[in-house]
N, CA, C and O atoms as CSV, one atom per row, in Angstrom:
chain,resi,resn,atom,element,x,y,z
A,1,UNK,N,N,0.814,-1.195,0.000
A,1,UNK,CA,C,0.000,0.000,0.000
A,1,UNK,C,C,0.861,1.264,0.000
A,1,UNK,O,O,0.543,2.254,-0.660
A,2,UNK,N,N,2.074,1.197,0.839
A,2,UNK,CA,C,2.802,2.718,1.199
A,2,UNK,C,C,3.329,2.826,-0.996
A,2,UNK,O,O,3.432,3.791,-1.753
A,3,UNK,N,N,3.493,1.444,-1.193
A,3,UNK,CA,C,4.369,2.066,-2.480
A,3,UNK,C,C,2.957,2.823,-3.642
A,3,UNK,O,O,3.034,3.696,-4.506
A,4,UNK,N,N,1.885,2.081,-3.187
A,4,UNK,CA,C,0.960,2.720,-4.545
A,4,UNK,C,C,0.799,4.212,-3.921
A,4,UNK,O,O,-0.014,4.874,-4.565
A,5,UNK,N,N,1.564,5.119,-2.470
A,5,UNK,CA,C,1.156,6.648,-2.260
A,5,UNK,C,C,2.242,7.126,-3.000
A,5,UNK,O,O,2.318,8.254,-3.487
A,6,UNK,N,N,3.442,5.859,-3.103
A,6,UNK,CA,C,5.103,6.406,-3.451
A,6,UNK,C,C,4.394,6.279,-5.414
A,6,UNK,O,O,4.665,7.202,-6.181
A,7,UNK,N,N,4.029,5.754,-5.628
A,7,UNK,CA,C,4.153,5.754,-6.763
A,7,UNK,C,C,2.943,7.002,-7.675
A,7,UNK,O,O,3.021,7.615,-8.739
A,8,UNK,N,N,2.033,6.926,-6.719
A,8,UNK,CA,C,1.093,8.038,-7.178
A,8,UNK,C,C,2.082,9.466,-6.950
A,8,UNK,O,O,2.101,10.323,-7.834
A,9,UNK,N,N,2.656,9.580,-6.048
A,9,UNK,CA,C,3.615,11.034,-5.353
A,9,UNK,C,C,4.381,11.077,-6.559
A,9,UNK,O,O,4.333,12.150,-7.161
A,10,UNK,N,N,5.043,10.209,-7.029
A,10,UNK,CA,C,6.311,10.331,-8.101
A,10,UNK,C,C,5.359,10.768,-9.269
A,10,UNK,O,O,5.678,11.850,-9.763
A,11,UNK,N,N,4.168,10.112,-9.861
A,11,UNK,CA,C,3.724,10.746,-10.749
A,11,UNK,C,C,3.294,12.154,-10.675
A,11,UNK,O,O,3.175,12.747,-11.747
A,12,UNK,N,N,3.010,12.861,-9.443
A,12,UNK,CA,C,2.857,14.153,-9.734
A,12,UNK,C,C,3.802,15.043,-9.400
A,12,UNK,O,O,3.479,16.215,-9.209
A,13,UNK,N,N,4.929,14.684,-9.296
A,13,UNK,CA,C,6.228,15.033,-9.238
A,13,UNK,C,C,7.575,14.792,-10.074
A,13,UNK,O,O,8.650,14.523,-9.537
A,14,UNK,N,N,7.344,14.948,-11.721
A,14,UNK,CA,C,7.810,15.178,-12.790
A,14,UNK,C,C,8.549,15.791,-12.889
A,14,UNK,O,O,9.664,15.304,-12.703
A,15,UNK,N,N,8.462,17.250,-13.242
A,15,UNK,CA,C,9.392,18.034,-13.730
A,15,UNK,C,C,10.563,18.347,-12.690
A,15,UNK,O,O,10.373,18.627,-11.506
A,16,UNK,N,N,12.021,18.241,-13.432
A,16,UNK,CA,C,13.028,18.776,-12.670
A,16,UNK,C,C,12.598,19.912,-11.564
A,16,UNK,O,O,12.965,19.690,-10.410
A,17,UNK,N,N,12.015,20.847,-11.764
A,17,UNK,CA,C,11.722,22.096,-11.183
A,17,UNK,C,C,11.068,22.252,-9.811
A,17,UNK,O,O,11.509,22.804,-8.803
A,18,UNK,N,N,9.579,21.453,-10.083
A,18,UNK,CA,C,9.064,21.019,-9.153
A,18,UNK,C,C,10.185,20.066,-8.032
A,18,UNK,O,O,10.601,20.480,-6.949
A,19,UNK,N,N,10.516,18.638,-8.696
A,19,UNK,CA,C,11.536,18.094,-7.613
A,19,UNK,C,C,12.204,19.028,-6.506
A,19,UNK,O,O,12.138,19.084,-5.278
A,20,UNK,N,N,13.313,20.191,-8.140
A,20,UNK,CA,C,13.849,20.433,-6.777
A,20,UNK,C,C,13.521,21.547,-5.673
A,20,UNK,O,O,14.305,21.931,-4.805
A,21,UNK,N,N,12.064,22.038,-5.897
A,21,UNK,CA,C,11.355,23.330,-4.638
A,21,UNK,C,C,10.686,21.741,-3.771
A,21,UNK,O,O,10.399,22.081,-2.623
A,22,UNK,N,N,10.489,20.761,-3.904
A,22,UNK,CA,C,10.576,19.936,-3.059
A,22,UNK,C,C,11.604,19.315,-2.427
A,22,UNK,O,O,11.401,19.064,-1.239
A,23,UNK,N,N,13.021,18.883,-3.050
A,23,UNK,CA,C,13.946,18.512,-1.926
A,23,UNK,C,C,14.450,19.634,-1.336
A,23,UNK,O,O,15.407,19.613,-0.561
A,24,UNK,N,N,13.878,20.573,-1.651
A,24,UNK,CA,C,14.524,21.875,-0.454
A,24,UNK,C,C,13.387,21.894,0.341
A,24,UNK,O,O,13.652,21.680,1.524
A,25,UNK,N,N,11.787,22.143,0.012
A,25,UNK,CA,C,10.836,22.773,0.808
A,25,UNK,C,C,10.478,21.806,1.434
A,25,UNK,O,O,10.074,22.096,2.560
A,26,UNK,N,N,10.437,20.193,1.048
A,26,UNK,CA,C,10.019,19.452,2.014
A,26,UNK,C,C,10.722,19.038,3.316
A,26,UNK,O,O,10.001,18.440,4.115
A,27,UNK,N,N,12.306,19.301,3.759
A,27,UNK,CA,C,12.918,19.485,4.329
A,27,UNK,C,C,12.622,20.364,5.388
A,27,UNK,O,O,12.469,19.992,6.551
A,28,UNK,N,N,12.521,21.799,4.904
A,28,UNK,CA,C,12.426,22.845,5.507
A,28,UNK,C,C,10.782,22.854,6.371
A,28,UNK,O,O,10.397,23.506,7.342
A,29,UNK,N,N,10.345,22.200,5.826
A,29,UNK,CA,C,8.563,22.051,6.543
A,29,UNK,C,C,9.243,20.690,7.751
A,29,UNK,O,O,9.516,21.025,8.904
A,30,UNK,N,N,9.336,19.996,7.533
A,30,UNK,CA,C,9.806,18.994,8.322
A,30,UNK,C,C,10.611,19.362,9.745
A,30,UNK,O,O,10.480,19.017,10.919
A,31,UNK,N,N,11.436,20.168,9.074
A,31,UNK,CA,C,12.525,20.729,10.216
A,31,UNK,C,C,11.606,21.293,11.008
A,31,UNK,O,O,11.571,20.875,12.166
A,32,UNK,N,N,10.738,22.258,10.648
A,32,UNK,CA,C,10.387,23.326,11.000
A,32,UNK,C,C,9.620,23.225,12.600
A,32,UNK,O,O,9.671,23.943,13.599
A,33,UNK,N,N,8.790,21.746,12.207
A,33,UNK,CA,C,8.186,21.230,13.676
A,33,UNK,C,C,8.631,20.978,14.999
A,33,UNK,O,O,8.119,21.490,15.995
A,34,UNK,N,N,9.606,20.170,15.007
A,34,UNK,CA,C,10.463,20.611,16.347
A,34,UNK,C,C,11.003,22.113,16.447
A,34,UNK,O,O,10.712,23.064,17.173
A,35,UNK,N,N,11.675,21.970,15.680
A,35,UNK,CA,C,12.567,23.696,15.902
A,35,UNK,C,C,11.576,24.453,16.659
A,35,UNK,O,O,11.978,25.120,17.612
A,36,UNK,N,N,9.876,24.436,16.257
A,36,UNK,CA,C,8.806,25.511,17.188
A,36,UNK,C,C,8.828,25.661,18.021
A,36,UNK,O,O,8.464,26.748,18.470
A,37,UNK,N,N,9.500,24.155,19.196
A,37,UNK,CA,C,9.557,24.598,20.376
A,37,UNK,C,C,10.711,25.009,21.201
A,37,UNK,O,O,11.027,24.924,22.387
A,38,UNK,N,N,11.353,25.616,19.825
A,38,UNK,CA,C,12.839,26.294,20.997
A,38,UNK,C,C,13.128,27.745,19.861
A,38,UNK,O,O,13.619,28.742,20.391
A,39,UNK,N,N,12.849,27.796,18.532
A,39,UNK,CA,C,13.125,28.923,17.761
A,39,UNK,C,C,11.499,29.418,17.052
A,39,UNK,O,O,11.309,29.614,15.852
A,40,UNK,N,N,10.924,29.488,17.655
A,40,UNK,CA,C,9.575,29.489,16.890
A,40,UNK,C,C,9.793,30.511,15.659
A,40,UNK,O,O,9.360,30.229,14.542
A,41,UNK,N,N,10.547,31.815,15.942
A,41,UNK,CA,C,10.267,32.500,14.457
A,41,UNK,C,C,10.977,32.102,13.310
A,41,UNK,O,O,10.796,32.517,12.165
A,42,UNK,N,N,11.993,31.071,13.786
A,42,UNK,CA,C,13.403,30.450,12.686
A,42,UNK,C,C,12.298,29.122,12.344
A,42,UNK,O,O,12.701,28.226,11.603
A,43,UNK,N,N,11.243,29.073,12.781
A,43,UNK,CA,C,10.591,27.360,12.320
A,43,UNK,C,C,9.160,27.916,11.660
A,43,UNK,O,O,8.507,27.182,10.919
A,44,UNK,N,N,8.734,29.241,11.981
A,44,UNK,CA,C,8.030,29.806,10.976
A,44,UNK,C,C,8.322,30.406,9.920
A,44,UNK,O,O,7.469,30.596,9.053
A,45,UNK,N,N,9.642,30.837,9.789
A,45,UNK,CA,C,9.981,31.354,8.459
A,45,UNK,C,C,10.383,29.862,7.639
A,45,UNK,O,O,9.859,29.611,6.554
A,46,UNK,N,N,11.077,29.193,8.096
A,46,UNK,CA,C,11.195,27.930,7.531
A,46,UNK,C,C,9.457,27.220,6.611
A,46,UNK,O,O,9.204,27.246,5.407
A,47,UNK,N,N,8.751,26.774,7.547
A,47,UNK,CA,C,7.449,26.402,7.569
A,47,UNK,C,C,6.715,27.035,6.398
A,47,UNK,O,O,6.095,26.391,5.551
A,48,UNK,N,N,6.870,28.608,6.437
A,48,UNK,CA,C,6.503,29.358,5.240
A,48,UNK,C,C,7.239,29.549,3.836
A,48,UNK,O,O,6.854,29.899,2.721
A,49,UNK,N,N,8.490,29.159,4.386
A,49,UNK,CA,C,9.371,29.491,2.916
A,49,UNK,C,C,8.771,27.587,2.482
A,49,UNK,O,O,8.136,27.161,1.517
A,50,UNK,N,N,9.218,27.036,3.436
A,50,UNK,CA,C,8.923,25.595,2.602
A,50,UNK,C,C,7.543,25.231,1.786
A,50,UNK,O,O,7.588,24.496,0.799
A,51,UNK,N,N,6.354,25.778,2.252
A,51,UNK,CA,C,5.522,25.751,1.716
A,51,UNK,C,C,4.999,26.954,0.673
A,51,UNK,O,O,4.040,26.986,-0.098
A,52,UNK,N,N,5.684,27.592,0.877
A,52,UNK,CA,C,5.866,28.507,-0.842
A,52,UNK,C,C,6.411,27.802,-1.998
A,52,UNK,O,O,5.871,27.828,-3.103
A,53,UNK,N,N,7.747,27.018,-1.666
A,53,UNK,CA,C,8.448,26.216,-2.294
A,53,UNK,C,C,7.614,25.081,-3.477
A,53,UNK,O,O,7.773,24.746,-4.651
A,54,UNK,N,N,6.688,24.772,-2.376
A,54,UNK,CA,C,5.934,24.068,-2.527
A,54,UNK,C,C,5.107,23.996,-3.628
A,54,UNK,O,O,5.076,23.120,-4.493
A,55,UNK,N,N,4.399,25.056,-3.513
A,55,UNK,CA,C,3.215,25.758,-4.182
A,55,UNK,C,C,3.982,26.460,-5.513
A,55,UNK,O,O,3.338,26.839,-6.491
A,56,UNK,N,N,4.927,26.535,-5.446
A,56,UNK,CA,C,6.049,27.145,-6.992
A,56,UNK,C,C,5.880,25.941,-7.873
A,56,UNK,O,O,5.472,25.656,-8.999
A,57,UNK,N,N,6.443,25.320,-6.702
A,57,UNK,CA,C,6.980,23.692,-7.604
A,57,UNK,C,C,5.623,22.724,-8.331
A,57,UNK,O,O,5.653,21.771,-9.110
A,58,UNK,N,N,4.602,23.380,-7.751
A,58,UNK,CA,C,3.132,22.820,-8.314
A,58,UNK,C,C,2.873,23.538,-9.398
A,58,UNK,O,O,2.423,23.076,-10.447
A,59,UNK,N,N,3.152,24.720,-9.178
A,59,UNK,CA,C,2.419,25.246,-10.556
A,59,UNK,C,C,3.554,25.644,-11.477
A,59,UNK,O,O,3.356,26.581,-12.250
A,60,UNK,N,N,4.655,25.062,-11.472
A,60,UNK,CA,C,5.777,24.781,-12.653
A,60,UNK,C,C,4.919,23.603,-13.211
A,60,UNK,O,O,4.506,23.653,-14.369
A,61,UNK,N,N,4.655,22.569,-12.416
A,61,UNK,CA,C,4.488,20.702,-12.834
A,61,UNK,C,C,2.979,21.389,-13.189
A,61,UNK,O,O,2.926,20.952,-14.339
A,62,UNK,N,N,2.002,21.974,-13.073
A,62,UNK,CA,C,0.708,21.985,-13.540
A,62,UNK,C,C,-0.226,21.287,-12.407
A,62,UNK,O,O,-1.325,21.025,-12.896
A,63,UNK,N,N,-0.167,21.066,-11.618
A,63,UNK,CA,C,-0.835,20.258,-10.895
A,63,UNK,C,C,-1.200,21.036,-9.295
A,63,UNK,O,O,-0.572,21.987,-8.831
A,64,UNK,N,N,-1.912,20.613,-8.900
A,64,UNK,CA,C,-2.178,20.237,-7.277
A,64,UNK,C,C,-1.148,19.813,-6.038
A,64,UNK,O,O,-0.177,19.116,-6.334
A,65,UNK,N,N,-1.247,20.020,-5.341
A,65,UNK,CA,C,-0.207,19.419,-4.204
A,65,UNK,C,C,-1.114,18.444,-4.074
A,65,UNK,O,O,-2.315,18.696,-3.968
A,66,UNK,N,N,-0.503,16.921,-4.069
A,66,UNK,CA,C,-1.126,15.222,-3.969
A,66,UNK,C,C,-1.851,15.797,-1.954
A,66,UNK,O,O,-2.777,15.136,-1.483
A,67,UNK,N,N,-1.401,16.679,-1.339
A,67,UNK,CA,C,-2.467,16.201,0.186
A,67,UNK,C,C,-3.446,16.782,0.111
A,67,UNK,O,O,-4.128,16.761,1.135
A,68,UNK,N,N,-3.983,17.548,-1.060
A,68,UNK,CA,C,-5.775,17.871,-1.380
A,68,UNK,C,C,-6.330,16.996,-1.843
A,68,UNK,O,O,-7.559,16.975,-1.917
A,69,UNK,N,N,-5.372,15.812,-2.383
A,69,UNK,CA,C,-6.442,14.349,-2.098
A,69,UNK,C,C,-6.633,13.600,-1.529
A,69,UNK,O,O,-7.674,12.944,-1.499
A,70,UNK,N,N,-5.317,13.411,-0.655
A,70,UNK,CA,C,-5.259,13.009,0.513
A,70,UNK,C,C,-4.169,13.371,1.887
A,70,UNK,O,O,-2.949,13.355,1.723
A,71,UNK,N,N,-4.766,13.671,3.148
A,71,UNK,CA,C,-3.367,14.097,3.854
A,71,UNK,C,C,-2.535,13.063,4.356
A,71,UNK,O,O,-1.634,13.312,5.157
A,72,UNK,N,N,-2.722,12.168,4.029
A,72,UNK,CA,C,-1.794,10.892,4.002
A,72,UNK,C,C,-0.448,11.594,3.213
A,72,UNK,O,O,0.652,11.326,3.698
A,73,UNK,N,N,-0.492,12.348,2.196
A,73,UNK,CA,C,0.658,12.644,1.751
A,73,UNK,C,C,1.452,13.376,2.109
A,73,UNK,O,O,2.558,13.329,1.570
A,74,UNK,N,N,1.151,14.485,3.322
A,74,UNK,CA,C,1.785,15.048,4.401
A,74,UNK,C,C,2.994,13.940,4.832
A,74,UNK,O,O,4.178,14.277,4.832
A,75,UNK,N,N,2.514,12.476,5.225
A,75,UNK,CA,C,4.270,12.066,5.561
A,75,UNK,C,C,4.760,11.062,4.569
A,75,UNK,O,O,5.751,10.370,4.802
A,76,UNK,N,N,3.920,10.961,3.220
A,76,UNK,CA,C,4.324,10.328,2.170
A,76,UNK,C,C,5.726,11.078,1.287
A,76,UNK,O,O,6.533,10.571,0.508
A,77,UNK,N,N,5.602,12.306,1.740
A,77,UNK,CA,C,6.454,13.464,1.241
A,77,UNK,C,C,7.546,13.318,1.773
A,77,UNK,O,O,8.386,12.883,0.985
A,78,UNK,N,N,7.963,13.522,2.940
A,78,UNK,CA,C,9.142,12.989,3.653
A,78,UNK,C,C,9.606,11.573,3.470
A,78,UNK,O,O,10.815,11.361,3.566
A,79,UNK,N,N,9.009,10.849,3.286
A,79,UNK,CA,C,9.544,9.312,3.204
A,79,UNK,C,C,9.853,9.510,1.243
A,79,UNK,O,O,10.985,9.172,0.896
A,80,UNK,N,N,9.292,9.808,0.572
A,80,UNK,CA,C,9.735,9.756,-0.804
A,80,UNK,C,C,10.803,10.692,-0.706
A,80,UNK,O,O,11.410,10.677,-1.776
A,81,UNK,N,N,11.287,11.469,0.064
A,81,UNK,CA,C,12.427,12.190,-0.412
A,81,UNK,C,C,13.917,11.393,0.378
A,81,UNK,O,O,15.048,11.631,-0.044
A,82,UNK,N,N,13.654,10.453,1.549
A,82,UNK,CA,C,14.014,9.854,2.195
A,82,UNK,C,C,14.762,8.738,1.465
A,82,UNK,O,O,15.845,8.198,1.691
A,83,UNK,N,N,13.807,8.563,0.486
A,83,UNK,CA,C,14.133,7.107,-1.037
A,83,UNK,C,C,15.242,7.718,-1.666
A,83,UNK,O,O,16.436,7.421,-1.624
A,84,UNK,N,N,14.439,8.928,-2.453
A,84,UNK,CA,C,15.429,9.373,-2.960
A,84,UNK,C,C,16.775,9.552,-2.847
A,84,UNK,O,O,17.605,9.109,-3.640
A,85,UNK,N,N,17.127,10.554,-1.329
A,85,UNK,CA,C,18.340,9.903,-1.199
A,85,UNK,C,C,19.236,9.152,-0.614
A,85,UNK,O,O,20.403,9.458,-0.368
A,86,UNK,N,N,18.480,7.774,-0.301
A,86,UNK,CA,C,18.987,6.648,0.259
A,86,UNK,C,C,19.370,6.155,-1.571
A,86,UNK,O,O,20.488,5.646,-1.658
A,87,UNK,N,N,18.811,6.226,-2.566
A,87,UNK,CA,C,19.293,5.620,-3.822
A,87,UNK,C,C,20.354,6.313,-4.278
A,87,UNK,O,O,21.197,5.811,-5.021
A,88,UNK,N,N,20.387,7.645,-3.815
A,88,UNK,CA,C,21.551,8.529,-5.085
A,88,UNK,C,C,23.019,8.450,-3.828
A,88,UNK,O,O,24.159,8.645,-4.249
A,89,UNK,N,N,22.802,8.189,-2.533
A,89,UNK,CA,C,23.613,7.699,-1.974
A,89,UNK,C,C,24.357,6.192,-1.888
A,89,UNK,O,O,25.417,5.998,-1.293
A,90,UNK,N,N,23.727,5.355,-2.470
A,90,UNK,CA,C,23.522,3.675,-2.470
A,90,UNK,C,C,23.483,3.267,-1.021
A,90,UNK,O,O,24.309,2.711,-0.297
A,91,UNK,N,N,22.326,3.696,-0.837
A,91,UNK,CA,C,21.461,2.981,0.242
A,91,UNK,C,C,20.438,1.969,-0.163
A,91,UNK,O,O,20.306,0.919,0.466
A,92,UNK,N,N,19.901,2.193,-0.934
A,92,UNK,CA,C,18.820,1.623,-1.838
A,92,UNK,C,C,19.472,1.537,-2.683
A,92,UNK,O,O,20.525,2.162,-2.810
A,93,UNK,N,N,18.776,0.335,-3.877
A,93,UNK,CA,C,19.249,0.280,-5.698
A,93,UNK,C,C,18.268,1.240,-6.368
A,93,UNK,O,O,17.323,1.783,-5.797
A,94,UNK,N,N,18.629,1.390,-7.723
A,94,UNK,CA,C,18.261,2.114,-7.936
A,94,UNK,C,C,17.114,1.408,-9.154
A,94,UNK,O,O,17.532,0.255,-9.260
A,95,UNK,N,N,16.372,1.494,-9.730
A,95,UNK,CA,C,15.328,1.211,-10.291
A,95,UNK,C,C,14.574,1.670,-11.195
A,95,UNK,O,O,13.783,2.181,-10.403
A,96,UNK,N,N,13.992,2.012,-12.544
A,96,UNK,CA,C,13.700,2.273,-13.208
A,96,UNK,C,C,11.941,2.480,-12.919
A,96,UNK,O,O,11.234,3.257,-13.560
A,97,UNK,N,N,11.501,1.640,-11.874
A,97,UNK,CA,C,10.031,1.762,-11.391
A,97,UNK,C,C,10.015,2.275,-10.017
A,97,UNK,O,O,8.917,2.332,-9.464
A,98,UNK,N,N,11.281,2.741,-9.244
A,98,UNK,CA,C,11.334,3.467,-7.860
A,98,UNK,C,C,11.845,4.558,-8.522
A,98,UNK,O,O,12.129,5.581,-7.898
C-alpha cells in the first residue's frame, strides 16, 4: 500500500523544477516542527518558505499538491524524499520503477 502513495507522489512530481522546490521545501517544513519549540520565528519562516516552495513547484508541474487528495501525503512526502536519497547515496538500488 505505502508504495501505490510512493508511486502516485512520483507521478505528480515530474518536472526537474518542481523536484527540486521539493527537496529543499520538504525538508524545511519537516525541520520546521520541532525547531517551534525552541526557535519558533526560525521554524516559521522555515514552515513558510517551505511551503511557498511548494506551491512554486506545483504550478511549474501543472498540478495540485497530492495532500488535497489526501493528507496521508503530508508524511508520504518525507519518506519519498528519504528514497530518494537513500538511492543517489547507495542505500537503496536504484530502479527504473522506484
Amino acid at each position: 500500500m505505502a508504495d501505490s502513495f510512493i508511486d502516485k507522489y512520483k507521478s505528480q512530481h515530474q518536472h526537474p523544477l518542481n523536484k527540486l522546490c521539493h527537496m529543499i521545501g520538504v525538508p524545511m517544513i519537516t525541520i520546521s516542527w520541532p525547531l517551534f519549540f525552541f526557535r519558533w520565528r526560525w521554524a516559521l519562516a522555515l514552515f513558510a518558505t517551505g511551503w511557498i516552495l511548494q506551491f512554486v513547484g506545483h504550478a511549474i508541474e501543472g498540478n495540485r499538491p497530492a495532500f488535497f487528495q489526501n493528507p496521508v501525503y503530508f508524511f508520504v512526502a518525507p519518506w519519498w524524499l528519504v528514497q530518494r536519497v537513500a538511492r543517489a547515496v547507495g542505500l537503496l538500488p536504484t530502479s527504473s520503477s522506484k
